[in-house]
C-alpha positions in Angstrom: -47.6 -3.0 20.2 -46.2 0.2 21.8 -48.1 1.7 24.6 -48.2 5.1 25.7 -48.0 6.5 29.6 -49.0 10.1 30.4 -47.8 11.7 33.6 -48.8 15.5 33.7 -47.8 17.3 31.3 -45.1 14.7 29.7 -45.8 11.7 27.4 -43.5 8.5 27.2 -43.6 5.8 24.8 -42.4 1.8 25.1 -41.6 -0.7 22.8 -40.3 -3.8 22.3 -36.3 -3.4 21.3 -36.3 -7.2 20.0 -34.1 -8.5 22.7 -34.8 -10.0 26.1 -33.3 -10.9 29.6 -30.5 -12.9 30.8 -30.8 -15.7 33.1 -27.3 -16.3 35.2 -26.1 -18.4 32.9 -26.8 -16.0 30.2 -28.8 -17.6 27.9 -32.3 -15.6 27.0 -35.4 -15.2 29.1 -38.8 -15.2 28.2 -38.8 -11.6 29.4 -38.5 -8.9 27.3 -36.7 -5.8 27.8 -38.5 -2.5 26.1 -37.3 0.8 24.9 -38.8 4.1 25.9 -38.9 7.7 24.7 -39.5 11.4 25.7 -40.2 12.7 22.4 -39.0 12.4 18.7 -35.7 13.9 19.4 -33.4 14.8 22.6 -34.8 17.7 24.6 -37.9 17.9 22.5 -41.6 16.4 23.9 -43.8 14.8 22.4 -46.6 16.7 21.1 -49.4 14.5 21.6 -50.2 10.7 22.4 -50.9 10.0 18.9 -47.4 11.6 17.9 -45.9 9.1 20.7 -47.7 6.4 19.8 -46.7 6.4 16.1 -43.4 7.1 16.8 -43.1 3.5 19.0 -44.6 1.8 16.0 -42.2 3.2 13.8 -39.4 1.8 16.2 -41.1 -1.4 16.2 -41.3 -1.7 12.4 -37.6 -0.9 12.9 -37.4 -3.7 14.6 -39.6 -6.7 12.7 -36.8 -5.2 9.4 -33.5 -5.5 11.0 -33.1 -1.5 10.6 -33.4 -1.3 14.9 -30.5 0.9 16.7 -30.6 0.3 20.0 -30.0 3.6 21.8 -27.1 2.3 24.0 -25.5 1.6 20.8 -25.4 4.4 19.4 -24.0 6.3 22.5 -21.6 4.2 22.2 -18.2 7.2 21.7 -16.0 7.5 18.3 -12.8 7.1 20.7 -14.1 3.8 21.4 -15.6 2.3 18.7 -12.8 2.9 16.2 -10.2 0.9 18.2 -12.6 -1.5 18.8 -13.0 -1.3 14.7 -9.7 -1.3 14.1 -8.8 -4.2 15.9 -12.0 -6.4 14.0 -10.4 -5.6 10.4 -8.4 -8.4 8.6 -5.9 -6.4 6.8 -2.4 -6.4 6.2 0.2 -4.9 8.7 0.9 -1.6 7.1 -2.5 -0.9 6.0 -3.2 -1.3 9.8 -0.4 0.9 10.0 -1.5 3.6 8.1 -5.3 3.5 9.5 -3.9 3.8 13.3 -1.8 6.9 12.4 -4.5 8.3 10.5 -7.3 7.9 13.5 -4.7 9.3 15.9 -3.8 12.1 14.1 -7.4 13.2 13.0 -10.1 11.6 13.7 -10.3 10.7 17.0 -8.9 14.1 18.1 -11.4 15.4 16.3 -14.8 13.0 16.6 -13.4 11.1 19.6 -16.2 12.8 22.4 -19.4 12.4 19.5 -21.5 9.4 20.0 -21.4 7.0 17.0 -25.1 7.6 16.3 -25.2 11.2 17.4 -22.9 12.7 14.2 -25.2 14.1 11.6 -24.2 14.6 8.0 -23.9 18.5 8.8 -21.0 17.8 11.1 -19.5 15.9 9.1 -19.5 18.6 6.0 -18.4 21.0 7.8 -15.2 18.8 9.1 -14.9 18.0 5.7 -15.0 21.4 4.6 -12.5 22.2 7.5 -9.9 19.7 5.5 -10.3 20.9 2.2 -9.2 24.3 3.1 -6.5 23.0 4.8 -5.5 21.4 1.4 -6.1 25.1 -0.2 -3.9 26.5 2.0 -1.0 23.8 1.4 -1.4 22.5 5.0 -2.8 19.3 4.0 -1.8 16.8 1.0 -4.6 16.4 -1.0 -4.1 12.4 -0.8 -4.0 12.6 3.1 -7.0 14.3 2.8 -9.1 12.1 0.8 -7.7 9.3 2.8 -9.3 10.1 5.9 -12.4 11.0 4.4 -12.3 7.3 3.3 -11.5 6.0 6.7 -14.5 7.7 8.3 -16.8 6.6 5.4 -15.8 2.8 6.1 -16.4 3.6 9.7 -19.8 4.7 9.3 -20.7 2.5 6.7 -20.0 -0.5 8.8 -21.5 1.3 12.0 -24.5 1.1 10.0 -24.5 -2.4 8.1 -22.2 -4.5 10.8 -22.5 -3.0 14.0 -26.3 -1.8 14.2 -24.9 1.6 16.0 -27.0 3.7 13.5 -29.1 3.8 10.9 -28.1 5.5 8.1 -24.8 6.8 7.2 -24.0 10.7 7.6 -21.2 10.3 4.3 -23.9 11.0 2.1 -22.3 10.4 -1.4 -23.6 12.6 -4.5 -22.2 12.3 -8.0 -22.0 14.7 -10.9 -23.2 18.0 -7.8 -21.4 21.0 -6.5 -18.6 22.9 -8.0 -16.0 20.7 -10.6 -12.8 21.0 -9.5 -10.2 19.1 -11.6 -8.0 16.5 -9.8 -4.6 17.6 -8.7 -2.2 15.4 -9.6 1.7 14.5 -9.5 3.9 16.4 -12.1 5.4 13.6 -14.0 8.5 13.9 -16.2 9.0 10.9 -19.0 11.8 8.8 -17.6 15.2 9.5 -19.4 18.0 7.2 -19.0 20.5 10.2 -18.6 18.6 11.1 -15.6 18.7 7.1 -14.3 22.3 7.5 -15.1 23.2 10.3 -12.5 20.8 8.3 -10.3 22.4 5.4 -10.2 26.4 7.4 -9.6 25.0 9.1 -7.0 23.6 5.4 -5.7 27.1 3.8 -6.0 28.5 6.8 -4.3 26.2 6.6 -1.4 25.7 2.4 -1.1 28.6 1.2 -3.4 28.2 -0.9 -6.8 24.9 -2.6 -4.7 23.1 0.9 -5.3 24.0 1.1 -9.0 22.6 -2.0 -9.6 19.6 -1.1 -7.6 18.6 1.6 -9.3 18.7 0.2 -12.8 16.9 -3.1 -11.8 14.0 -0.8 -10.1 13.9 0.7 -13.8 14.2 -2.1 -15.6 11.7 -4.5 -13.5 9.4 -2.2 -12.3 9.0 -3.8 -9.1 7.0 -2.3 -5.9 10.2 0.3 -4.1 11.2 -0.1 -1.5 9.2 -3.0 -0.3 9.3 -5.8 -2.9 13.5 -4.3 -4.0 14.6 -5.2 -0.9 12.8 -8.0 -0.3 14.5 -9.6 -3.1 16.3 -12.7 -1.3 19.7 -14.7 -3.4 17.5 -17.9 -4.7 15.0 -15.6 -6.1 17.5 -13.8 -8.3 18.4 -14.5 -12.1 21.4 -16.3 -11.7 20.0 -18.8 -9.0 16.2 -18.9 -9.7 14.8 -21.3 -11.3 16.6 -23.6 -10.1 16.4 -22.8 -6.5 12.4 -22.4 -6.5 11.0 -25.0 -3.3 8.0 -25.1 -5.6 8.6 -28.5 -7.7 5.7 -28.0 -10.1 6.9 -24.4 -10.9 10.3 -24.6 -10.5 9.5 -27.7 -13.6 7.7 -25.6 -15.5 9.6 -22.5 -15.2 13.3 -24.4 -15.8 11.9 -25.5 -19.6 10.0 -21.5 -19.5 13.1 -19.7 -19.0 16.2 -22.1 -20.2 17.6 -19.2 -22.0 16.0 -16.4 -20.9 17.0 -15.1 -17.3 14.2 -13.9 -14.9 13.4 -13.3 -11.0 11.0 -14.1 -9.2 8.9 -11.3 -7.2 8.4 -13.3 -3.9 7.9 -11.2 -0.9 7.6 -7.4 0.5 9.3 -6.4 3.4 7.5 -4.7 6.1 7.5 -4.0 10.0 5.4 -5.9 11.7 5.3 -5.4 15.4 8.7 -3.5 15.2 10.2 -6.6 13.6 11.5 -6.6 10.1 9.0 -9.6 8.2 8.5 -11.3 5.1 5.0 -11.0 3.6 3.5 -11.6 0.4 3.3 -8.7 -2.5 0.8 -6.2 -2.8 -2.7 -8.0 -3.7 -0.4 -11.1 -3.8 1.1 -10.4 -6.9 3.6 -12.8 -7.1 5.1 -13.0 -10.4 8.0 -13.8 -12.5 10.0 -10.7 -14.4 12.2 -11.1 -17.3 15.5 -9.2 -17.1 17.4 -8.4 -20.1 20.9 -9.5 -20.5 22.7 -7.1 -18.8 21.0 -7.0 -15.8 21.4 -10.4 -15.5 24.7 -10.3 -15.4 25.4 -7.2 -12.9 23.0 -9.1 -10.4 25.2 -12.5 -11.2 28.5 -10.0 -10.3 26.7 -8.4 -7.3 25.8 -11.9 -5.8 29.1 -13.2 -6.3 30.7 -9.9 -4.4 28.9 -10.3 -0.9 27.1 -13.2 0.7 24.5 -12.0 2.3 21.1 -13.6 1.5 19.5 -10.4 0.3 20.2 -9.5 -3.2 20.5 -5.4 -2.3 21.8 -5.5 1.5 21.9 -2.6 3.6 25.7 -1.1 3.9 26.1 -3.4 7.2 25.1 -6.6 4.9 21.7 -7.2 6.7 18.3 -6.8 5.7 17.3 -2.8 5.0 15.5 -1.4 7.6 13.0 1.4 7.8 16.2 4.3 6.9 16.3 3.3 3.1 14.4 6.7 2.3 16.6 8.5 4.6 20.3 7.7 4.1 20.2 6.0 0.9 17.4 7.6 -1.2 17.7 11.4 -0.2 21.2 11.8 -1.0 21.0 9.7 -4.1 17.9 12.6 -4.9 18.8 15.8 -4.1 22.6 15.3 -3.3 24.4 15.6 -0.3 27.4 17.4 0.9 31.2 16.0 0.8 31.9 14.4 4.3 35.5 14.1 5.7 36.7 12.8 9.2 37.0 9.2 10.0 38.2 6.8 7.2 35.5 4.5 7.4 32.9 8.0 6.2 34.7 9.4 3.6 32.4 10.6 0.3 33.0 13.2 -2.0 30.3 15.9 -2.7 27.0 13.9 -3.9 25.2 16.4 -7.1 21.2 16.8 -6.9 19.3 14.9 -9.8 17.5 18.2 -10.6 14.3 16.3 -12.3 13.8 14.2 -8.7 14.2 16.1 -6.6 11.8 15.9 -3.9 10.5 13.0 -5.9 9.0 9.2 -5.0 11.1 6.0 -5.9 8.3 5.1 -6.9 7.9 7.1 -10.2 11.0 4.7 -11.7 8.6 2.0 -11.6 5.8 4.9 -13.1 8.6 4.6 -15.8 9.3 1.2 -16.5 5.4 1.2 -17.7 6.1 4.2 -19.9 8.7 2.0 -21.5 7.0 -1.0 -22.2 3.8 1.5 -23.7 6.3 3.3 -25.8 7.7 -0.3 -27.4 3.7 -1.2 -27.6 3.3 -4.4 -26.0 0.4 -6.1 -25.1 -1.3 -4.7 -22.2 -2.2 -8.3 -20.7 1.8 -8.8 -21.0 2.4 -5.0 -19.6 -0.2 -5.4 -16.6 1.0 -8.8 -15.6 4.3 -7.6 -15.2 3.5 -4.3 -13.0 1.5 -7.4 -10.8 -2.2 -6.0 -11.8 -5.1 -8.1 -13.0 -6.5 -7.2 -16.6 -10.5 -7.1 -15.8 -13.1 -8.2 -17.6 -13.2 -10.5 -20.6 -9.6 -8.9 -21.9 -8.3 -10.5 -18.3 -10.5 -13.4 -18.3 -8.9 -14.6 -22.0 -5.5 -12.9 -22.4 -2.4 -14.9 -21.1 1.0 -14.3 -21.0 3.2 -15.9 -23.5 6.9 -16.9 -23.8 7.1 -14.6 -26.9 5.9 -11.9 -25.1 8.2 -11.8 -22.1 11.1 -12.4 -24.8 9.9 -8.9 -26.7 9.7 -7.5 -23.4 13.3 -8.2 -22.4 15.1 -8.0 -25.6 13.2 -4.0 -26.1 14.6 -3.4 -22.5 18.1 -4.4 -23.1 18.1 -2.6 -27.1 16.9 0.5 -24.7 20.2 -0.1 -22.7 23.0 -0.8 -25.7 21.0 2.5 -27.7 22.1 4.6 -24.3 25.4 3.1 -23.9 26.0 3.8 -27.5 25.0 7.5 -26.9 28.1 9.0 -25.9 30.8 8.5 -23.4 29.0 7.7 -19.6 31.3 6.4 -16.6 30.3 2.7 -15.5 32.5 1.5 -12.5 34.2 -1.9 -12.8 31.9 -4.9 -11.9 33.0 -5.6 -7.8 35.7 -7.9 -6.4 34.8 -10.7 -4.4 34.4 -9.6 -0.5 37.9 -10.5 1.0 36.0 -12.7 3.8 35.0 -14.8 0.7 38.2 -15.5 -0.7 38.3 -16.8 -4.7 35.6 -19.4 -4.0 31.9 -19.2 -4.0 31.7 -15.7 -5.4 34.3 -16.3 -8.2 32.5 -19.5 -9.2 29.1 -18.4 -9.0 30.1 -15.3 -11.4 31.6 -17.7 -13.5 29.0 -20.0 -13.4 26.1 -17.6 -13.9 27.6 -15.6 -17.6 28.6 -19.2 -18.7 25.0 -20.3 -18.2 23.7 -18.5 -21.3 26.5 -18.8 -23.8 
């Protein structure tokens, strides 16, 4: 029970906080340690004993229900407590990434001096009110916006249910109040293969006949750009996989699956982790095997046999891309770039702006590849399984891809290509020579062997 002291004109409270003592060897005393209080709120007194004596049973009750804060916990300072979160979460590297850039740039600059348990939901409105109008004013991207106001909601959720450093959360969420204001979203063209076209010239111009086929296998697979592209290693490509999976049991079943019908495998991402270029597994683990119709199968089977590095799409240097694909290769490929003279070795001729991406994500090719396979109406189990989502509920739970459906899937894709080919006159460069380092071996052969493997 609480008990009350008086001493002139103030009036303090104890209770029991639930915890007790340390011996030296840090194991818990008999002794227990109490809480006190002033009054029901800093700077404010206590009315009355019977004010202060309620108010200790209410922290009591607290207590016997697991709802206790203890009041050095919840001094404890933003600054603090969200490395000290950050550091708890088990999440991949570039989500970690993201969340460290996001608390440096806002939040702690902003919350960093407030004690965890001392932010009320008024401040946090406000700050929140603070960052929409910075999205009015076209300071702030709508998405970054909404971002961080996710990040400090998980922060004070878990400071509530994990970490006991308050009791409620000031992120108080409200559905269908305030003003309606319609969700901005990205202007989105459908995806015409006259505007992949110029794409993919201004990709051979800038990265050779390795960025024309890039561009027309990020169409045509939908995979995750620019992580799971080029992350695509040489044994997980269409001329070499199945065979080459180190999985016996799949590679068995997916040698009879896909005898006559070429696909990739969608293995890794590639991410910096620690400054280090790494291998890690897809988004949500998505791993998954892509169909590719015919013709791509046989521009990756000329591309392989042209260098020998053990990425499918190589930086210029022939190692692994690094963190400047968006910069030198994209950009230019986007919104052009100027002729460049002077050495030998930098030659290019004048690089012309795709006007309808401009500015634009990689991202919306794959935004494309799932307009495509809606347009040619297949199954959305067969559509979703390819993008690497799950179907929920019982469509998910019952729906399965078949063999018949991947073969629709591929030979729609490829009847896409021939109709656009058949369209009119479009430059295609020659497929590339063999590398001169590899002389008329391995590269020659493995072109040879890879057309020859479904005639």
């Amino acid at each position: 029970m609480p008990y009350v002291e008086t001493r002139g004109n103030s009036i303090r409270v104890k209770w029991w906080g639930g915890a007790y003592k340390l011996d030296a060897d840090s194991k818990p005393t008999k002794t227990k340690i109490y809480e006190s209080a002033s009054g029901p709120e800093p700077g404010i007194p206590f009315e009355d004993e019977d004010e202060a004596y309620n108010y200790g049973l209410d922290r009591e009750y607290e207590v016997r229900h697991g709802k206790h804060v203890r009041k050095a916990d919840s001094k404890t300072l933003m600054d603090k407590y969200c490395w000290l979160w950050l550091e708890a979460q088990d999440l991949r590297p570039i989500t970690i990434k993201g969340y460290r850039t996001r608390l440096n740039a806002r939040i702690i600059p902003y919350w960093g001096r407030h004690a965890v348990g001392d932010i009320t939901t008024w401040e946090f409105e406000a700050w929140k009110k603070s960052l929409k109008a910075e999205v009015e004013r076209g300071e702030l991207s709508d998405l970054h916006c909404n971002s961080l106001l996710s990040l400090f909601g998980m922060l004070m959720n878990d400071a509530v249910a994990k970490y006991k450093l308050r009791s409620e959360s000031p992120v108080i969420t409200q559905r269908r109040r305030g003003r309606y204001k319609k969700r901005r979203r990205e202007k989105k063209r459908p995806l015409e293969m006259e505007v992949l076209h110029h794409l993919a010239s201004n990709a051979h111009t800038v990265w050779g006949y390795t960025g024309w086929a890039y561009i027309w296998t990020l169409a045509f697979t939908g995979m995750r750009p620019p992580g799971e592209m080029v992350a695509l290693r040489r044994e997980y490509a269409s001329p070499n996989w199945p065979a080459s999976e180190p999985d016996k049991e799949l590679r068995e079943e997916a040698l009879d699956r896909y005898a006559k019908m070429p696909a990739l495998r969608v293995q890794h991402q590639l991410q910096y982790v620690d400054a280090q270029r790494t291998l890690l597994e897809p988004k949500y683990e998505s791993h998954r095997t892509l169909v590719v119709p015919l013709f791509l199968h046989e521009m990756h089977v000329a591309l392989l046999a042209s260098h020998d590095s053990p990425w499918v799409f190589p930086a210029l240097g022939g190692e692994a891309m690094g963190s400047q694909w968006t910069r030198d290769y994209w950009k230019p490929m986007r919104d052009g770039a100027p002729a460049r003279a002077g050495r030998s070795d930098r030659l290019r001729e004048e690089i012309l702006p795709v006007s309808p991406m401009v500015g634009k994500r990689p991202y919306l090719l794959r935004h494309g590849h799932k307009e495509w396979l809606d347009e040619d109406r297949h199954s959305r189990v067969a559509v979703e399984t390819r993008m690497g989502h799950e179907v929920a509920g019982l469509e998910g739970l019952y729906g399965n891809l078949t063999p018949g459906m991947e073969r629709a899937i591929a030979e729609s894709l490829q009847e896409r290509w021939e109709s656009f080919w058949s369209s009119g006159p479009w430059w295609c460069p020659p497929f590339p020579t063999v590398l001169p380092s590899q002389g008329s071996g391995p590269g020659e052969s493995q072109l040879r062997r890879g057309v020859e493997a479904l005639v």
